[in-house]
N, C-alpha and C positions, 0 to 999 in steps of 0.2 A: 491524531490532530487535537488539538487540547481547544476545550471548549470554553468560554469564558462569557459570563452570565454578566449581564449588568444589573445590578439590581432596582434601578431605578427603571427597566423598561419591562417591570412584571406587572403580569395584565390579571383579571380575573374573566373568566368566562361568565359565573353565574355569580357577581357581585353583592346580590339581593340575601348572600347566606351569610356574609360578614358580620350582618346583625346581632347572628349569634356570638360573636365573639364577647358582647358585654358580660355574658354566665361565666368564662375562665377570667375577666377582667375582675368582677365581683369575687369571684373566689380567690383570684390573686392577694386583693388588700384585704381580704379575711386572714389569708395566710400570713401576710405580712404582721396583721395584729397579734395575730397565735405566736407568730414568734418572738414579737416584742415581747409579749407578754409570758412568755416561756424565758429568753433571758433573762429578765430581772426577778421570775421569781429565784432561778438560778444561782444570780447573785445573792438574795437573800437569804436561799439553805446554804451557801457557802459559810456567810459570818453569822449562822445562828448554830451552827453545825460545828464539832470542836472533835476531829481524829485526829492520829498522830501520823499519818499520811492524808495528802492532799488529795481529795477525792476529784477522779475526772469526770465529767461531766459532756453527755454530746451534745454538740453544739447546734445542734438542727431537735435533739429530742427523736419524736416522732414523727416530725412532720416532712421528713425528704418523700415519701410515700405520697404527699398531698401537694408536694411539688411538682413531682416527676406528673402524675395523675394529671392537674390543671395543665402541663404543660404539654400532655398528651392530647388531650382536649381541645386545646391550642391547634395544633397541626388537624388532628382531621376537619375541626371546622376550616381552616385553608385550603384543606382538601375540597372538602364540599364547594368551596366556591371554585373548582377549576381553574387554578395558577398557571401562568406561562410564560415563560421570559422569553428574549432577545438572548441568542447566543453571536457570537463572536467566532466564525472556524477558521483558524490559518490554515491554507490550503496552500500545499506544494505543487510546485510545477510537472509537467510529466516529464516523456524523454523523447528525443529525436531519434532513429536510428535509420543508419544510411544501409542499406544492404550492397556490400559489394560483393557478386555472382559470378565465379568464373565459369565459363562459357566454352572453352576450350576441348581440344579434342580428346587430352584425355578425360575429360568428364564424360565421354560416350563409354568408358569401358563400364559394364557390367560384373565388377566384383563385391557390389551391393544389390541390394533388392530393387530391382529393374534396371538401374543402371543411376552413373555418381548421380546427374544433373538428374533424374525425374527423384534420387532420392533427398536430394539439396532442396527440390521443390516443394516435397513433402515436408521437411524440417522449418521450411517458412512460411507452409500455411501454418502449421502449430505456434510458431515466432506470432501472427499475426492475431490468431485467436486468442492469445495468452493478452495482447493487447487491451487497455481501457479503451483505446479509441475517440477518450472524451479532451484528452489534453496528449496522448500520446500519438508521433506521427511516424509514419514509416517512406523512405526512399527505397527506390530501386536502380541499380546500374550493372550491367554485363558487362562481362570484359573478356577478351583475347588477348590477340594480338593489337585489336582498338579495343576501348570501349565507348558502349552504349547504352547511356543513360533512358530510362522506361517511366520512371515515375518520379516526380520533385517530392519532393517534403511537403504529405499529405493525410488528415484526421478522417478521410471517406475511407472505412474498411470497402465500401463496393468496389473503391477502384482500384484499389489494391489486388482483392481476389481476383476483381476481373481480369485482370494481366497474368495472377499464375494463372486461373484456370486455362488460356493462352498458350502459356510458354510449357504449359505441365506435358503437353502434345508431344512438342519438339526445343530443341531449341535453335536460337536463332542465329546460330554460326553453324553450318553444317560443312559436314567434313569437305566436301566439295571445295571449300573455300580455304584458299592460302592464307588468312587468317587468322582461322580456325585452330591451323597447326603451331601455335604461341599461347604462351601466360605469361602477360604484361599485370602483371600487379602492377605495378608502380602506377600506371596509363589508369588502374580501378580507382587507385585513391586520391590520385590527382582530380579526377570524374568525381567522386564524394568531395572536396571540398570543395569544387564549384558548386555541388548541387546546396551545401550549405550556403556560400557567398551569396546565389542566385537568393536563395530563401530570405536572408538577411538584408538584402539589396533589395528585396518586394515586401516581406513583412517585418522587418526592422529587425532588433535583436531578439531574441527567441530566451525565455529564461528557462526551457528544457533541459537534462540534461543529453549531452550528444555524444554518441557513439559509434563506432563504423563496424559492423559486421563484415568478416572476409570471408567467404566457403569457396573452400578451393580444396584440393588433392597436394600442394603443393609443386606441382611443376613449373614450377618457375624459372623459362629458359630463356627470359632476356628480362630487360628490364632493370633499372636501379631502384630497389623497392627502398632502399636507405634515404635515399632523397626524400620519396615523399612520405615516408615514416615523419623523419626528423620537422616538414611541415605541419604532421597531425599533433605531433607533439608541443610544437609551439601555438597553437590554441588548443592544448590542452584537450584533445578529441582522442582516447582510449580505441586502441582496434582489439576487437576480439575476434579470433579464428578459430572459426570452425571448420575441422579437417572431415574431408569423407572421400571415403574408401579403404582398400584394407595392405597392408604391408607386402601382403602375397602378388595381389596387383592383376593383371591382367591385359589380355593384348587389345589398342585400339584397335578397333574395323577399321576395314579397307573404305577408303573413299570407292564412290562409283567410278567408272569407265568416264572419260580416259585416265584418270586422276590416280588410277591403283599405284601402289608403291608395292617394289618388290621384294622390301625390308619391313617386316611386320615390327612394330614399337609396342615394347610393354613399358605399362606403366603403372608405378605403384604410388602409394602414399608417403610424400617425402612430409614427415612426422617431423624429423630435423627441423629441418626450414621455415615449416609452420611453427614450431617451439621459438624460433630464432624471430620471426616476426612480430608473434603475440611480447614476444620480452619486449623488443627494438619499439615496438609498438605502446608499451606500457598497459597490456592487455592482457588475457590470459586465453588459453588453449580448451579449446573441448573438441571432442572426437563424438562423430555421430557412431552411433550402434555401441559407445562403448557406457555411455550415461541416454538418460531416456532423455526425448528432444521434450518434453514440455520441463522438464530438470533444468537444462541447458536454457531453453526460452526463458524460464522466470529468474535465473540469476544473471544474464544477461538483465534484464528489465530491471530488476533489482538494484541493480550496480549503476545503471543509467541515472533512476529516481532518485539512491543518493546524491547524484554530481548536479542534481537539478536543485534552485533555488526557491526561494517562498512567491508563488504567483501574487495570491491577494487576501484577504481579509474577508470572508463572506458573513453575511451575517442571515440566521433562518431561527427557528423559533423550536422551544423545545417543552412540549407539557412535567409539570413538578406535580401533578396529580399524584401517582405512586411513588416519588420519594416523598411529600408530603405524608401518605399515609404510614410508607418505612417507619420513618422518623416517628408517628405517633405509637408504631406499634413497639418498638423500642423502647422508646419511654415506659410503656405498658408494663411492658418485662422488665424494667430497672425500675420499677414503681414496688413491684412483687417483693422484689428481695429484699425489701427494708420493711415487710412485713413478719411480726413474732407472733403474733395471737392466731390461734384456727380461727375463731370466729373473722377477723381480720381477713385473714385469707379465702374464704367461705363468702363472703361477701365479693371479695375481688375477680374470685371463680365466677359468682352468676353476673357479675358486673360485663367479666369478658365475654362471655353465653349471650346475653342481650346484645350486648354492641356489635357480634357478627349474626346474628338473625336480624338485626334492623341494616346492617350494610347487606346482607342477600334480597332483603325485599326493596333495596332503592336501586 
């Protein structure tokens, strides 16, 4: 974030040290005369002087060394009076992200670690910790066969957790339920642009950028998820998918009594379909277990905070104490090297000796 100084809003802390600036003031129009007075003799060995080449002559002499020096001088007295300006921070907006959760029965198969939906749950406390929380806001919505919207577009990490820690248990379509046995995408993201609409419609336009999380396995056995793709797409609201579970797949559990089914359902990770989504979607794909979830978390975030705009202007204050003294110690060392005499030098040795045993005792 580029930081922009006014210079007219620089403060001193200890303004009473200013005073001393009149000793580099006084040495300045010294120098100034030194060097008049170095030109024109200059001029005078020129046309009293007769080689058959034109002799060059530097133009400063000896005196860059008593410039650089004074103007060294310059900056630590600034230093000492404790400088501070007014900065300027342009501050970017965060991101929205809708989480669309499927819910669905085959998310009960266990061909990840504990099973898809407790490990989707897992990947979105990481999603939520990777969070700033300070401009950035998180939704939540399940889906089946309906879905059900859990959380509006909100900057409280507690209420957030508070719901997975909730749903990390169980989840809230259980196989029992006809339902249950659907993945209605399309019914998820139709659910995400209302939960945006609702947000816009109570807190106005949001200058976040916005994104829709999808975690699903892919089973997508009704539904025209084209339809409402082609809606995310006209406000511009990127879906990214994220797929869990494993190609290999494995069998959903029986519902309880009476509900058992005599036809066991396996179910794997339709990878396909999610690729075909994430494109249709203008989003991109990631697979849990096959990149690390805070990986995934922060390029999702990433990608959000580009599509987000400039919130506001901040302005907070910033001490120029140690560039103040940079600057003089630079000088110091560009002062040196337009020294040719030892004695010259010898001198600038115990000059710099002195000057850091009198900054350790203040």
């Amino acid at each position: 974030m580029p930081r922009l100084i006014d210079p007219a809003s620089i403060r001193f802390a200890a303004p009473q040290a200013l005073w001393l600036l009149l000793i580099p003031a006084i040495f300045g129009v010294l120098w100034l005369v030194r060097l008049v007075r170095y030109r024109r003799d200059a001029r005078a060995f020129r046309s009293h002087r007769r080689l058959p080449v034109r002799e060059r002559l530097p133009i400063f002499g000896g005196l860059l060394f008593w410039l650089c020096a004074i103007l060294a001088l310059t900056l630590t007295i600034v230093a000492l009076a404790r400088p501070g300006a007014r900065i300027a921070l342009r501050t970017s907006a965060g991101v929205d992200i809708v989480i669309l959760q499927d819910g669905s029965a085959s998310m009960h198969v266990a061909d990840v670690r504990g099973d898809r939906w407790q490990r989707s749950i897992a990947f979105l406390r990481v999603l939520a910790e990777s969070l700033q929380w300070k401009d950035d806001r998180m939704a939540l919505a399940l889906f089946a066969h309906i879905a059900a919207p859990q959380i509006r577009l909100t900057n409280d990490p507690n209420t957030f957790f508070f719901f997975l820690d909730h749903l990390d248990r169980e989840s809230p379509f259980p196989l029992k339920d006809d339902t249950t046995w659907d993945t209605n995408i399309e019914s998820g993201v139709y659910w995400g642009l209302r939960l945006l609409a609702k947000d816009q419609e109570i807190q106005g336009p949001s200058p976040n950028g916005q994104v829709f999380v999808l975690i699903s396995d892919g089973q997508a056995w009704s539904g025209q998820v084209e339809n409402a793709l082609r809606l995310a797409r006209a406000r511009s609201i990127p879906v990214f998918v994220v797929g869990v579970g494993t190609t290999a797949g494995g069998l959903i559990p029986e519902p309880p009594p009476p509900f058992d089914s005599s036809t066991p359902i396996h179910a794997v990770l339709d990878r396909q379909s999610l690729l075909a989504i994430a494109a249709a979607g203008a989003g991109e794909y990631f697979e849990l277990d096959r990149e690390e979830d805070r990986s995934i978390a922060q390029q999702i975030i990433a990608i959000g905070r580009r599509r987000a705009g400039a919130r506001a202007v901040e302005y907070g204050t910033q001490d120029l104490y140690w560039p103040s003294l940079f600057g003089a110690a630079v000088l110091a060392g560009l002062a040196v090297m337009f020294l040719r005499e030892r004695v010259e030098l010898a001198l600038a040795a115990i000059a710099a000796l002195a000057s850091l045993a009198w900054f350790w005792t203040i």
